[in-house]
Backbone as a printed PyTorch tensor [residue, N CA C, xyz], in Angstrom:
tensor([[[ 86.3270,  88.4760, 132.6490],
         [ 86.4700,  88.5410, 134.0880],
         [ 85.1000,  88.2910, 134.7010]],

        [[ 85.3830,  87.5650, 135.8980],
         [ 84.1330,  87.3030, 136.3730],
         [ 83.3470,  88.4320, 137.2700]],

        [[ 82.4010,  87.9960, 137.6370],
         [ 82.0050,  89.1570, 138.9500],
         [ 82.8830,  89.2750, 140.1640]],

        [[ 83.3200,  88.5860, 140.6290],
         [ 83.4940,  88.2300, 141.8300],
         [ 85.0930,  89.2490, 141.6240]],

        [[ 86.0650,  88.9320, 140.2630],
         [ 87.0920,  89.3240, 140.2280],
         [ 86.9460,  90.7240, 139.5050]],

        [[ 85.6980,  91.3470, 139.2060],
         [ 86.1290,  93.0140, 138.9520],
         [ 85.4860,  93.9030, 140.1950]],

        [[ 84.3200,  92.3070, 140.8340],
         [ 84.3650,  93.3250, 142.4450],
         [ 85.1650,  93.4140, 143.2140]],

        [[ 86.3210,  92.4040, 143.3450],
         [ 87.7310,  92.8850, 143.8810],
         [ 88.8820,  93.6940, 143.2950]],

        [[ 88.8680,  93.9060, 141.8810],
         [ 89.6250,  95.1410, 141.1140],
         [ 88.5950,  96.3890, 141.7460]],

        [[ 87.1230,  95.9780, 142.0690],
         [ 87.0580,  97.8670, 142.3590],
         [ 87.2790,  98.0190, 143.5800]],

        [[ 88.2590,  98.9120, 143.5090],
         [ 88.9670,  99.2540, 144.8270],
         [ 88.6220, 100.9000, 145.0900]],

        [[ 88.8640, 101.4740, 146.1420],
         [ 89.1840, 103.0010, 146.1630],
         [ 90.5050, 103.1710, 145.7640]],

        [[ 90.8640, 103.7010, 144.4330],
         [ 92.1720, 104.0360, 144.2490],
         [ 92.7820, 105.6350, 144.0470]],

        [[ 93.7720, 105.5530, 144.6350],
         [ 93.8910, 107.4160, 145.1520],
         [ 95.3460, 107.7320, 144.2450]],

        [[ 95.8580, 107.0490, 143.5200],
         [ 96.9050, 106.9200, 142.5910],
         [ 96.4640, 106.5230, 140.7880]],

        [[ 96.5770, 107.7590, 140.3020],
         [ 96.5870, 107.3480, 138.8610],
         [ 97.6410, 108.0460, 138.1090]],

        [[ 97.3060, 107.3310, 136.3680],
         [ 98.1690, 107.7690, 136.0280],
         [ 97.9030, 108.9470, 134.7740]],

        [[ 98.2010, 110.0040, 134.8430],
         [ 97.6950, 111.5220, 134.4490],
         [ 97.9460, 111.0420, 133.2700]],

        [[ 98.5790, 110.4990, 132.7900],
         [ 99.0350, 110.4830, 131.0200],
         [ 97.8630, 110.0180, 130.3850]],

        [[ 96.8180, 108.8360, 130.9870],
         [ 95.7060, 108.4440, 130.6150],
         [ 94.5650, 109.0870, 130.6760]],

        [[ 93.8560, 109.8850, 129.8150],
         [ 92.4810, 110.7850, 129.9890],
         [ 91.5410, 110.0580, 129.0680]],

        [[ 90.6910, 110.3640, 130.1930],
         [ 89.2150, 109.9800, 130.3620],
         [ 88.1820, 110.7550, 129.3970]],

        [[ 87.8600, 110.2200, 128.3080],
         [ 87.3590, 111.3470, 127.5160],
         [ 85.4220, 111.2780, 127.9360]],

        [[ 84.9730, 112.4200, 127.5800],
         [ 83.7440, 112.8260, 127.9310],
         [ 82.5630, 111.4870, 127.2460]],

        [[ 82.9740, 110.8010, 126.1080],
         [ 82.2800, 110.0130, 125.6990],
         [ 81.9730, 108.6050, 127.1310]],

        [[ 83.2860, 108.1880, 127.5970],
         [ 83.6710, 107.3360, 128.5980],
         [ 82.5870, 107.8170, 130.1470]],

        [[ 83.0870, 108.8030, 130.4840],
         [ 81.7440, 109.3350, 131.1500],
         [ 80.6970, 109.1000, 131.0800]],

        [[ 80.0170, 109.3880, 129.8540],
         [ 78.4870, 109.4690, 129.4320],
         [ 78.2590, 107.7370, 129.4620]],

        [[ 78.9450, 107.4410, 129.2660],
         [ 78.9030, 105.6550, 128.8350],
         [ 78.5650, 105.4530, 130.7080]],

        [[ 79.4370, 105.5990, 131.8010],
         [ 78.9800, 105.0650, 132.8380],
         [ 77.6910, 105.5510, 133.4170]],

        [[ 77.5040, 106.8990, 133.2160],
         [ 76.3240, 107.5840, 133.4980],
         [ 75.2330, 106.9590, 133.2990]],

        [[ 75.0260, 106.2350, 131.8810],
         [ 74.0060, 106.0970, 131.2160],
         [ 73.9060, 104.5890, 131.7060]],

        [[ 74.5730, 103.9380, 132.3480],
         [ 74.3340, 102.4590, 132.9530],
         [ 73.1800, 102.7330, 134.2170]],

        [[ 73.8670, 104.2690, 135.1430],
         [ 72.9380, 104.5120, 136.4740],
         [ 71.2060, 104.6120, 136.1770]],

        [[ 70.7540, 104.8580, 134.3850],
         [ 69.0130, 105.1030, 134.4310],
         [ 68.9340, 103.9900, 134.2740]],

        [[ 69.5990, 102.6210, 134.0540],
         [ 69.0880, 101.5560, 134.2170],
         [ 68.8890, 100.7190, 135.9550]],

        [[ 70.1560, 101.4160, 136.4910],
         [ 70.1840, 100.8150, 138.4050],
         [ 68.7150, 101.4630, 138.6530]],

        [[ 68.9430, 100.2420, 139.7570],
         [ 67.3550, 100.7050, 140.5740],
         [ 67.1550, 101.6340, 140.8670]],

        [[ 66.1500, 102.1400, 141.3920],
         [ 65.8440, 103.3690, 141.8360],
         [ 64.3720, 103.5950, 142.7750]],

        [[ 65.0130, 104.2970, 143.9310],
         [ 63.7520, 104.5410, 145.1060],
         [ 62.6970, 104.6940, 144.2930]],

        [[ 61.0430, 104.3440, 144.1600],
         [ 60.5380, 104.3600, 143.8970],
         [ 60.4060, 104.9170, 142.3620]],

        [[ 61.4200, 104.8370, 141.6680],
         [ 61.4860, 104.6020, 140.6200],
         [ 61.2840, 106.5150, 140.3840]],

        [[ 61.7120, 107.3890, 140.8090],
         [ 61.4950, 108.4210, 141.0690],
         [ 62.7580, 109.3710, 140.1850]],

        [[ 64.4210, 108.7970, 140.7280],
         [ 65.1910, 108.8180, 139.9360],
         [ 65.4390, 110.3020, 139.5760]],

        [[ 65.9200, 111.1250, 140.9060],
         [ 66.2730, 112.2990, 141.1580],
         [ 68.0080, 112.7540, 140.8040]],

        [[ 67.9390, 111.9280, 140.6910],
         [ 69.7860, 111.4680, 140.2150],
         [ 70.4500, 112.4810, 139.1270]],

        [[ 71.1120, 113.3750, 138.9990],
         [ 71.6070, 114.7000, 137.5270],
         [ 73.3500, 113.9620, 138.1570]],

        [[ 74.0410, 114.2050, 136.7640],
         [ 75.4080, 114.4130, 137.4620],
         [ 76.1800, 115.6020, 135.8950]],

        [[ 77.3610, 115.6530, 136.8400],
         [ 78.2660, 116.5700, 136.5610],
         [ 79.7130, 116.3330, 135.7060]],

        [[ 80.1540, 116.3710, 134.4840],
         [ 81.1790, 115.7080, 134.1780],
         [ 82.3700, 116.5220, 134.0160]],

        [[ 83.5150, 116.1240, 134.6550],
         [ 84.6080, 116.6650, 134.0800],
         [ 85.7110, 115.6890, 133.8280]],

        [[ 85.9300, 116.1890, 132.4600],
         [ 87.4280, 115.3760, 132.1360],
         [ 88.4350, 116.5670, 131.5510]],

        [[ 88.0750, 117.5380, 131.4810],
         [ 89.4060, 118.6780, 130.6580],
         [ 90.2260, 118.7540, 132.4380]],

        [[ 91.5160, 119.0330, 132.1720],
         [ 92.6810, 119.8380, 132.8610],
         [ 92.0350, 120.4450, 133.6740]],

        [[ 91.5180, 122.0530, 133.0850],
         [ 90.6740, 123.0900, 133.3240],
         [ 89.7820, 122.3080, 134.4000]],

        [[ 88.5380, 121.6850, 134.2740],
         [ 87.8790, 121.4390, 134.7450],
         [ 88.1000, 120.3200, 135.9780]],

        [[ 88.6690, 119.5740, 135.9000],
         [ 89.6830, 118.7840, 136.9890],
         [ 90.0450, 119.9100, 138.1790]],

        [[ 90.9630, 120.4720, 137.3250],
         [ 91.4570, 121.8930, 138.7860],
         [ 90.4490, 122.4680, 139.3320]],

        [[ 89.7360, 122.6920, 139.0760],
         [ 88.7230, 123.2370, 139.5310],
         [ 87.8930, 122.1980, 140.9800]],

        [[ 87.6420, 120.9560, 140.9290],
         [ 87.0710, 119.9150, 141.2850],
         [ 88.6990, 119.3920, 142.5280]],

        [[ 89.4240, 119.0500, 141.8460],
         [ 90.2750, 118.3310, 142.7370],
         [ 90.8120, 119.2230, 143.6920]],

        [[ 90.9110, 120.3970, 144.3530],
         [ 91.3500, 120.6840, 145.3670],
         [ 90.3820, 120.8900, 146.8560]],

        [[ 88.9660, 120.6310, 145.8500],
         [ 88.1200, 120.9010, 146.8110],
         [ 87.6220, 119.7390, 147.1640]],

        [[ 88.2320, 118.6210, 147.2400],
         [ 87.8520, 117.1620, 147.8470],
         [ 89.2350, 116.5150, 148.7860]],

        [[ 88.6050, 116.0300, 149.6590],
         [ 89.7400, 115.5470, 150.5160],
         [ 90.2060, 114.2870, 150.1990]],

        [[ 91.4520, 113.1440, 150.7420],
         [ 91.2420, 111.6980, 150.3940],
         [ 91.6900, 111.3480, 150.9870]],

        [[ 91.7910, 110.0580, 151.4990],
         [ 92.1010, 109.2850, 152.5750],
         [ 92.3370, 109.8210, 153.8470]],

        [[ 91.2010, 109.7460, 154.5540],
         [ 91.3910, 109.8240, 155.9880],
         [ 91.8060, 109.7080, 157.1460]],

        [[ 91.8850, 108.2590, 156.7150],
         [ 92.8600, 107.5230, 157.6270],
         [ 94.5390, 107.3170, 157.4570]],

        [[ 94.5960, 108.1440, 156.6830],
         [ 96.2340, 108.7940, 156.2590],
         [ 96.3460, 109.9340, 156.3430]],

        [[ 96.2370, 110.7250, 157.4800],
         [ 96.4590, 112.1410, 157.8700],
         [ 98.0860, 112.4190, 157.0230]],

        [[ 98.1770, 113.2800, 156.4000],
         [ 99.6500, 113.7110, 156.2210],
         [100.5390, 113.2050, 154.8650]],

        [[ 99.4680, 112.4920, 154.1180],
         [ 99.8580, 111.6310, 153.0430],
         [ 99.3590, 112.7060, 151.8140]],

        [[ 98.5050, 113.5840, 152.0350],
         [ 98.1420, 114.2710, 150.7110],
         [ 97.8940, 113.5480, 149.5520]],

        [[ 97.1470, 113.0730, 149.9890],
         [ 96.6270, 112.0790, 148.5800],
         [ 95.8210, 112.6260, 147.7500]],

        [[ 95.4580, 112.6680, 146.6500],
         [ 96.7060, 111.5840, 145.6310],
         [ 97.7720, 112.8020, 145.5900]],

        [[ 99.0980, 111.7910, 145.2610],
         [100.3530, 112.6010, 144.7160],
         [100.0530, 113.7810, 143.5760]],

        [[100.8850, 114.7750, 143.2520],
         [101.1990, 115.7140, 142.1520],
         [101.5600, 114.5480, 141.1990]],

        [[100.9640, 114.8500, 139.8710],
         [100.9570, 113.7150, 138.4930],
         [100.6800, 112.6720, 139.1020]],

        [[ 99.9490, 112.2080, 139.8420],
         [ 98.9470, 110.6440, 140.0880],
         [ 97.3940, 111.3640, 140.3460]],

        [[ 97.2440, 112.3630, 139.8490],
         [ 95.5620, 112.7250, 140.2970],
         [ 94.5460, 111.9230, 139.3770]],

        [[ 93.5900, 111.8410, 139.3740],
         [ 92.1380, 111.5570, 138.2830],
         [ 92.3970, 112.6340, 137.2520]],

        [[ 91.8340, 111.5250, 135.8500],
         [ 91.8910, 112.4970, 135.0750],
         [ 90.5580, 112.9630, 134.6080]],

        [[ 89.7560, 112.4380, 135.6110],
         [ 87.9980, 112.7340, 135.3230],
         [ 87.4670, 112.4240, 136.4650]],

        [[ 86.3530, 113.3750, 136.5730],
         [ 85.2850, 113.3030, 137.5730],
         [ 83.6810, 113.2740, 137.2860]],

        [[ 82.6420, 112.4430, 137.9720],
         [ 81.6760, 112.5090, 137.7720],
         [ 81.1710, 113.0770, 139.4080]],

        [[ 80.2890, 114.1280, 139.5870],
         [ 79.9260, 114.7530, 140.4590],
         [ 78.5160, 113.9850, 140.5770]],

        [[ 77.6980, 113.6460, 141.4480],
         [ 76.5070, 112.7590, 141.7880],
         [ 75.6370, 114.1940, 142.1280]],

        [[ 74.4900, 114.6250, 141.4870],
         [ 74.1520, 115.2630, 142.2640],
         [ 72.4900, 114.8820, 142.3970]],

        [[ 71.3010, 116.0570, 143.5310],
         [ 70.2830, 115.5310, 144.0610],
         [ 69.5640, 116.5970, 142.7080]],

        [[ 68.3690, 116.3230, 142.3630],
         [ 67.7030, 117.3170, 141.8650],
         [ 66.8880, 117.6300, 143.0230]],

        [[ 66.5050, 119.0980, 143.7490],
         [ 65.2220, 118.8320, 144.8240],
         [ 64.0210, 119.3530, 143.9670]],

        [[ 64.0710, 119.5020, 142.6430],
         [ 63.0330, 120.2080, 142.2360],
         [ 62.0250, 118.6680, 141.6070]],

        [[ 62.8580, 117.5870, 141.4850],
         [ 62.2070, 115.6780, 141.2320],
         [ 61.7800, 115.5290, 142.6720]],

        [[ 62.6940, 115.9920, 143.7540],
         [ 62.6410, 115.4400, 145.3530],
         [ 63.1990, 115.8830, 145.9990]],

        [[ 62.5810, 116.5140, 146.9110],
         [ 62.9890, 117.7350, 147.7620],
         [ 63.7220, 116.6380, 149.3070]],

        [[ 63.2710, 115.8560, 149.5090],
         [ 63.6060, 115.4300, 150.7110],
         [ 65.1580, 114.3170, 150.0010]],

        [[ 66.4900, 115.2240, 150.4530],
         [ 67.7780, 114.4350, 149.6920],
         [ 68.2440, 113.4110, 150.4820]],

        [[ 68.1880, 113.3060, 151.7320],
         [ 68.2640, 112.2680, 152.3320],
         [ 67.2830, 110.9460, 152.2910]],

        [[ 66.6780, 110.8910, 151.8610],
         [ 65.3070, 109.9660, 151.2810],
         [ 66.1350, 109.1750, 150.4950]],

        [[ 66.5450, 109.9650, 149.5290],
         [ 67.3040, 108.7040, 147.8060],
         [ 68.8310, 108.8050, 148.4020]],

        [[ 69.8130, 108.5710, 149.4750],
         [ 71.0190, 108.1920, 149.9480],
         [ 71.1470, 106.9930, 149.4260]],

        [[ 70.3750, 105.9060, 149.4790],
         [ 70.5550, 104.2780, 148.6310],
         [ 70.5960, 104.6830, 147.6200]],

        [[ 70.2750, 105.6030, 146.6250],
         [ 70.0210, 105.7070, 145.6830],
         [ 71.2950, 105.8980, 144.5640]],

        [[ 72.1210, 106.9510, 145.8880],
         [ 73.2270, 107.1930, 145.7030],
         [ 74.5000, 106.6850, 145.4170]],

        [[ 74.4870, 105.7230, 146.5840],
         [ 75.0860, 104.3050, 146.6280],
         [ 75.1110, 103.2420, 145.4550]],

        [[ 73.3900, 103.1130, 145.1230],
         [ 73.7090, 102.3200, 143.8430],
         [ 74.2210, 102.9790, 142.8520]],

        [[ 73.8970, 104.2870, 142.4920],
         [ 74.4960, 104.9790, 141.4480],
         [ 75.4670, 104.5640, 141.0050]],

        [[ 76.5780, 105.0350, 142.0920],
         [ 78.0040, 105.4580, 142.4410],
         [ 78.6780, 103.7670, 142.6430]],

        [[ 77.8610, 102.5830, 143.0230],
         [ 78.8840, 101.2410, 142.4380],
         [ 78.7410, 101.0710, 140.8960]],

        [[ 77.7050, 101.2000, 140.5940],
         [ 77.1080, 101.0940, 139.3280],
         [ 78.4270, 102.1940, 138.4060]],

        [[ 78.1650, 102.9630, 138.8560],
         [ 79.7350, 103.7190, 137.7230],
         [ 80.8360, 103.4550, 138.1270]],

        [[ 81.1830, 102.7410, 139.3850],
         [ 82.8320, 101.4850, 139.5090],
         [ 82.5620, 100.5300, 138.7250]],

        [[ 81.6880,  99.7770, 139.2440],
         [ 82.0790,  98.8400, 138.1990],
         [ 81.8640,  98.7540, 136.8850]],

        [[ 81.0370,  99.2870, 136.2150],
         [ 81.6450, 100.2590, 134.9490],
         [ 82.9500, 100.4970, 134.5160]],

        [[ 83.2350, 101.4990, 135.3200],
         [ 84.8750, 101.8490, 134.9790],
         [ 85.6440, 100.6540, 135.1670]],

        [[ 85.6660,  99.6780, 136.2460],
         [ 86.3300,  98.5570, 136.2900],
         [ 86.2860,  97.7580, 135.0420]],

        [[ 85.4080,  97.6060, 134.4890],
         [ 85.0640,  96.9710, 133.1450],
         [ 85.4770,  97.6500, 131.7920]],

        [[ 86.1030,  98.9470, 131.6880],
         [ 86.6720,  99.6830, 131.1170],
         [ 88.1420,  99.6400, 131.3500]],

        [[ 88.4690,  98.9030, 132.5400],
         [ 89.6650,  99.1210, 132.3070],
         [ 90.4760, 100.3030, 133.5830]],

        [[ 89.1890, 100.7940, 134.0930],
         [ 89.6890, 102.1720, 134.8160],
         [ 89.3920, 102.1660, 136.1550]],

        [[ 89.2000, 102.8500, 137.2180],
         [ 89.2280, 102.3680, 138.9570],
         [ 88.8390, 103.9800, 139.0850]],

        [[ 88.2780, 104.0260, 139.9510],
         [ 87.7650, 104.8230, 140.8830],
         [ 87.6450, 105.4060, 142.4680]],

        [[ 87.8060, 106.5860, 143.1500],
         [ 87.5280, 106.6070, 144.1810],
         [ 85.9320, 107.6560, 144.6060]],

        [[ 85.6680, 106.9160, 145.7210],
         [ 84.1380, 107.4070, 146.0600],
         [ 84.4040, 108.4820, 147.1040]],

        [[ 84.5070, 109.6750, 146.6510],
         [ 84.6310, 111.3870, 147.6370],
         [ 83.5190, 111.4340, 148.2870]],

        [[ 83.5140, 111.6150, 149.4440],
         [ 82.1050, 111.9210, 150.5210],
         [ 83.4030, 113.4300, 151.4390]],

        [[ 84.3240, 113.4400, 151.1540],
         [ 85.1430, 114.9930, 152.1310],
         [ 84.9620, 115.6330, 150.8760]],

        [[ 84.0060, 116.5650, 151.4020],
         [ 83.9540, 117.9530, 150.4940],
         [ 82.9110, 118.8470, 151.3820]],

        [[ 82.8790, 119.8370, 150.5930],
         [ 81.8820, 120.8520, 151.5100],
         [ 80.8740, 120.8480, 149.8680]],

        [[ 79.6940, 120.6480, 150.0510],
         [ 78.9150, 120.5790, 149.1300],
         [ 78.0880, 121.9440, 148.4840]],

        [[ 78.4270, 122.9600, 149.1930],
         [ 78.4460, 124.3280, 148.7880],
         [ 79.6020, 124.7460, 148.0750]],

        [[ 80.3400, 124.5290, 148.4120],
         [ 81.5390, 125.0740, 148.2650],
         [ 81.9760, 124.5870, 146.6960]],

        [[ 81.5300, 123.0510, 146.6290],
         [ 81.3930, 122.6150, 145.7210],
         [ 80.3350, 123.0680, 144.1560]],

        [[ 79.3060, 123.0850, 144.8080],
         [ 78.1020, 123.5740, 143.8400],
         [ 78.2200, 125.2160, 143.3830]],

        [[ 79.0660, 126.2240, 144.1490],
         [ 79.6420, 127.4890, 144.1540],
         [ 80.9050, 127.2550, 142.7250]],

        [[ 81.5820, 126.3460, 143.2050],
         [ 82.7890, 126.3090, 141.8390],
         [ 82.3670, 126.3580, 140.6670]],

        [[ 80.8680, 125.0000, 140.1980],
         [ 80.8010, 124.1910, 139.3060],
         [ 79.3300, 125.5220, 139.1030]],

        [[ 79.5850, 126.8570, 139.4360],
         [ 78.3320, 127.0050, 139.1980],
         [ 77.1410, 126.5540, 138.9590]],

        [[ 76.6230, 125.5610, 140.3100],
         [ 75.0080, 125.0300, 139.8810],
         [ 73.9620, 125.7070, 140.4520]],

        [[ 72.8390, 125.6060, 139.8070],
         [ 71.5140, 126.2450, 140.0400],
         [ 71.0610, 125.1950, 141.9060]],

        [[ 70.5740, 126.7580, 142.4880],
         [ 69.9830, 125.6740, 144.0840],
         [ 69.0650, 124.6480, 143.5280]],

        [[ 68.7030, 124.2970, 142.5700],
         [ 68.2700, 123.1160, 142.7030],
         [ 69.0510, 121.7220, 142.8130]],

        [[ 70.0620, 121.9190, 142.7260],
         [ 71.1490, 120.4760, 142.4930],
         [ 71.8340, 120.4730, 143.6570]],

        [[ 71.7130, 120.1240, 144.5200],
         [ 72.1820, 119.1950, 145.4530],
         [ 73.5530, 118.7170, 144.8220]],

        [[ 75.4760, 118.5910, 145.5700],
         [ 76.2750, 117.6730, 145.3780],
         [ 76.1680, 117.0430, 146.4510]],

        [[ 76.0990, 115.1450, 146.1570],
         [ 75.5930, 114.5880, 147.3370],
         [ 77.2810, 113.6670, 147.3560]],

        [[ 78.2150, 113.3150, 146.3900],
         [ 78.6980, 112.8750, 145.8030],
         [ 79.9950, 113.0670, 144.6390]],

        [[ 81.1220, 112.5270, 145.0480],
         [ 82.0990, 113.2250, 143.9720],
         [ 82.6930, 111.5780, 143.6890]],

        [[ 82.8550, 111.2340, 141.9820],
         [ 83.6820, 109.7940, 141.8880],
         [ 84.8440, 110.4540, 140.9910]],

        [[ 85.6730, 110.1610, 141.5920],
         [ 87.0020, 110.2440, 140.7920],
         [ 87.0940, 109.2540, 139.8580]],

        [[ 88.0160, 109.2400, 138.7220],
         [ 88.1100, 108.4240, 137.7830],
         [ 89.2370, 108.2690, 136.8680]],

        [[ 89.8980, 107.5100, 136.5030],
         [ 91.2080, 107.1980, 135.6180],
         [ 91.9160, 105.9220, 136.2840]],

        [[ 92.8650, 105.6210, 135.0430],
         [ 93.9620, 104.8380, 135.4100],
         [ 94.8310, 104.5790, 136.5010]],

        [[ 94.5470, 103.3270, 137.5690],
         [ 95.0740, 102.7950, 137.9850],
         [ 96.4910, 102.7410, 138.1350]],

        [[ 97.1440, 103.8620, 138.9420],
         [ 98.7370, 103.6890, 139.5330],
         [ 99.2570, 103.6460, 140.7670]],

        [[ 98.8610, 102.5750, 141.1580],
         [ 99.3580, 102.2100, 142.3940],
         [ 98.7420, 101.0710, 142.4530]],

        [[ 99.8890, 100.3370, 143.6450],
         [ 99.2180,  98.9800, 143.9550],
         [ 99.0570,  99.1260, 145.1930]],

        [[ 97.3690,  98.2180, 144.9740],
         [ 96.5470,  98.1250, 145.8790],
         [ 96.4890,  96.6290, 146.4200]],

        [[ 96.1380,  96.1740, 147.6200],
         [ 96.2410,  94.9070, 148.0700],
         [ 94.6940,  94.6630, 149.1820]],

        [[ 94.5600,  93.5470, 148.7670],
         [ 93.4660,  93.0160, 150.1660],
         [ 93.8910,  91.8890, 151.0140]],

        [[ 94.0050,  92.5810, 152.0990],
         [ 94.2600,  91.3740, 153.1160],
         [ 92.5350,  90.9110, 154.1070]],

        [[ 92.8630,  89.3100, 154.2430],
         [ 91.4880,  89.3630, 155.4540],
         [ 92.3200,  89.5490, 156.6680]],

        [[ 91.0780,  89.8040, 157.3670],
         [ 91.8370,  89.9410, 158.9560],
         [ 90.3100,  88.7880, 159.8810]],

        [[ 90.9340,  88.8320, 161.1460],
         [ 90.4510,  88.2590, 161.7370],
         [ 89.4880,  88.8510, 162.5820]],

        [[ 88.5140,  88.7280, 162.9590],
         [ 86.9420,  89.3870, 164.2510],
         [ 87.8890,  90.1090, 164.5790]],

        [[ 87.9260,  91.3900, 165.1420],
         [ 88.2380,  92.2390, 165.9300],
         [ 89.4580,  93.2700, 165.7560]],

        [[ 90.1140,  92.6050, 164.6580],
         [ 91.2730,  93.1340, 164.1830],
         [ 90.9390,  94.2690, 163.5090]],

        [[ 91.6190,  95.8700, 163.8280],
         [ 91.5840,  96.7240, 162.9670],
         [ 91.2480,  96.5290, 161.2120]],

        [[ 90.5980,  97.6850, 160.7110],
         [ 89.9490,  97.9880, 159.4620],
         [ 90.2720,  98.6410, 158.4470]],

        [[ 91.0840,  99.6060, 159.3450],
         [ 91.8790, 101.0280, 158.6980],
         [ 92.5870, 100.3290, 157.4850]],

        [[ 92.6570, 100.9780, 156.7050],
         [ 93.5040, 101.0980, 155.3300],
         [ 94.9770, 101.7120, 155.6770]],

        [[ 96.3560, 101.3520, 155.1720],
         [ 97.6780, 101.7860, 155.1260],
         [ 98.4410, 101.4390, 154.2390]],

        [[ 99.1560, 102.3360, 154.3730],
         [100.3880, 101.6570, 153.5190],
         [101.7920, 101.1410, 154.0470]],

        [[102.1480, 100.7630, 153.0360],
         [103.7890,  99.8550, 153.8290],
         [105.1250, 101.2940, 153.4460]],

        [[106.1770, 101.1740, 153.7020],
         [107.3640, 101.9370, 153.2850],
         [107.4880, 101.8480, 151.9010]],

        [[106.7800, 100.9000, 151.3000],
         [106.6830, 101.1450, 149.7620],
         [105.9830, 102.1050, 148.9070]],

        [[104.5080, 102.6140, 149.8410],
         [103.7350, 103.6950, 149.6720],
         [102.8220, 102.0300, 148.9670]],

        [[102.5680, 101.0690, 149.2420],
         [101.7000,  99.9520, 148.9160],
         [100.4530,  99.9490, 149.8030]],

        [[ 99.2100, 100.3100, 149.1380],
         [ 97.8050, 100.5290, 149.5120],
         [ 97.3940,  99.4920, 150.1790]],

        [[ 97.1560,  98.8010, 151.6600],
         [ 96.4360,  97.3140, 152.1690],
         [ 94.9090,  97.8030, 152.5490]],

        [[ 94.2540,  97.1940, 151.8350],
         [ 92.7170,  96.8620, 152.4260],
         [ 92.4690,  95.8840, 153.2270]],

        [[ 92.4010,  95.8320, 154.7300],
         [ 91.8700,  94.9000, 155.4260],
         [ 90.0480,  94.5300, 154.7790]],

        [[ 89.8960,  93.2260, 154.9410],
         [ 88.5740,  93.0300, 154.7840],
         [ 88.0590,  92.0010, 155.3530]],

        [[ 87.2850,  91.8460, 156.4660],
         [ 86.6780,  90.8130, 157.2440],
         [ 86.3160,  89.3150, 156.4600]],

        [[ 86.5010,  88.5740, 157.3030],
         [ 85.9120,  86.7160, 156.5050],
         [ 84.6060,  86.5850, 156.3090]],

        [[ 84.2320,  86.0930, 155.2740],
         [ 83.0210,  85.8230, 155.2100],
         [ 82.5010,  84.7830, 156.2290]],

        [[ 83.0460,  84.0800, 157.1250],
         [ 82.3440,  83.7200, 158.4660],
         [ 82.3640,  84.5010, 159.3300]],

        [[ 83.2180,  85.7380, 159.4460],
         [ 82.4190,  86.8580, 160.3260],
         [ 81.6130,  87.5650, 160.1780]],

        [[ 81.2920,  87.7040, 159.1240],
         [ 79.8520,  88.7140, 158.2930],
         [ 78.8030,  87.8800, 158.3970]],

        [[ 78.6850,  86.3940, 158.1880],
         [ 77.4980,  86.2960, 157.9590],
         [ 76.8840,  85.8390, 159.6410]],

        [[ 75.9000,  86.1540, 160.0250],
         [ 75.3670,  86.2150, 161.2530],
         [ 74.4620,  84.5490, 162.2660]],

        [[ 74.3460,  83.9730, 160.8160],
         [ 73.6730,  82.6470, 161.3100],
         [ 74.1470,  81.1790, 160.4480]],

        [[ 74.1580,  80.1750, 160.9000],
         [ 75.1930,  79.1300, 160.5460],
         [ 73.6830,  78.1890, 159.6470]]])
């Protein structure tokens, strides 16, 4: 697969399929791609958090929200959850100022999609959480910062990209099928000079 076609397999996907688990080796494998991504001054404050047991899932998945722009949908379904999570977190004791490495974050966190895309597996990127509330569950020391939650597993549901045109709504929905549409702008509206 090319680039172009596993950057359109990585999608935010909020449907998987529970029968498929994510074992702790699979984890460590995407993790270990992020000490190679760039990094703010090469500084590389970056720790994360793994869960793939049952146990440890429950713990993690009720305290993240998903899709926003689907008030009332409770996403993901009962038996379509992730069957693994990687938690992103800040060290402040490498770098105290956590808003500083936010790019940092970002690259991380494509860097372990497309990973998983290349595995075979899809991901969604959690920013609804309360990050106390979070670091309280997973018992972490105040030095770790959660800046970051990626869900992870098998792909169940279909997802779609449509373009739309300048001005046309962005929002994400679904059809009466419960079928995922990604609007996504033309590349002659993005780019700014001819």
């Amino acid at each position: 697969m090319d680039f172009l076609e596993m950057n359109m397999k990585n999608r935010s996907c909020r449907g998987y399929d529970e029968s498929y688990k994510v074992s702790r080796e699979t984890l460590e494998d995407l993790v270990n791609l992020t000490r190679f991504a760039p990094a703010s001054v090469n500084i590389q404050p970056m720790k994360y958090y793994l869960s793939w047991t049952d146990e440890q899932n429950a713990v993690i998945q009720p305290l993240t929200g998903w899709a926003r722009e689907l008030p009332g949908n409770n996403l993901p379904y009962p038996g379509h959850r992730p069957t693994a999570f990687i938690v992103i977190l800040h060290d402040k004791n490498i770098a105290p100022n956590v808003t500083r490495f936010s790019k940092d974050v970002g690259i991380a966190a494509q860097t372990i999609a497309l990973g998983a895309v290349e595995k075979g597996l899809n991901v969604c990127m959690i920013g609804n959480f309360s990050p106390e509330k979070v670091a309280q569950a997973l018992s972490l020391p105040e030095n770790l910062e959660v800046v970051l939650i990626v869900a992870i597993g098998k792909q169940d549901e279909k997802i779609v990209l449509t373009e739309i045109d300048d001005g046309e709504a962005t929002a994400y929905y679904r059809d009466e099928n419960d079928v995922h549409y990604v609007p996504k702008r033309k590349l002659k509206d993005i780019i700014v000079n001819e």
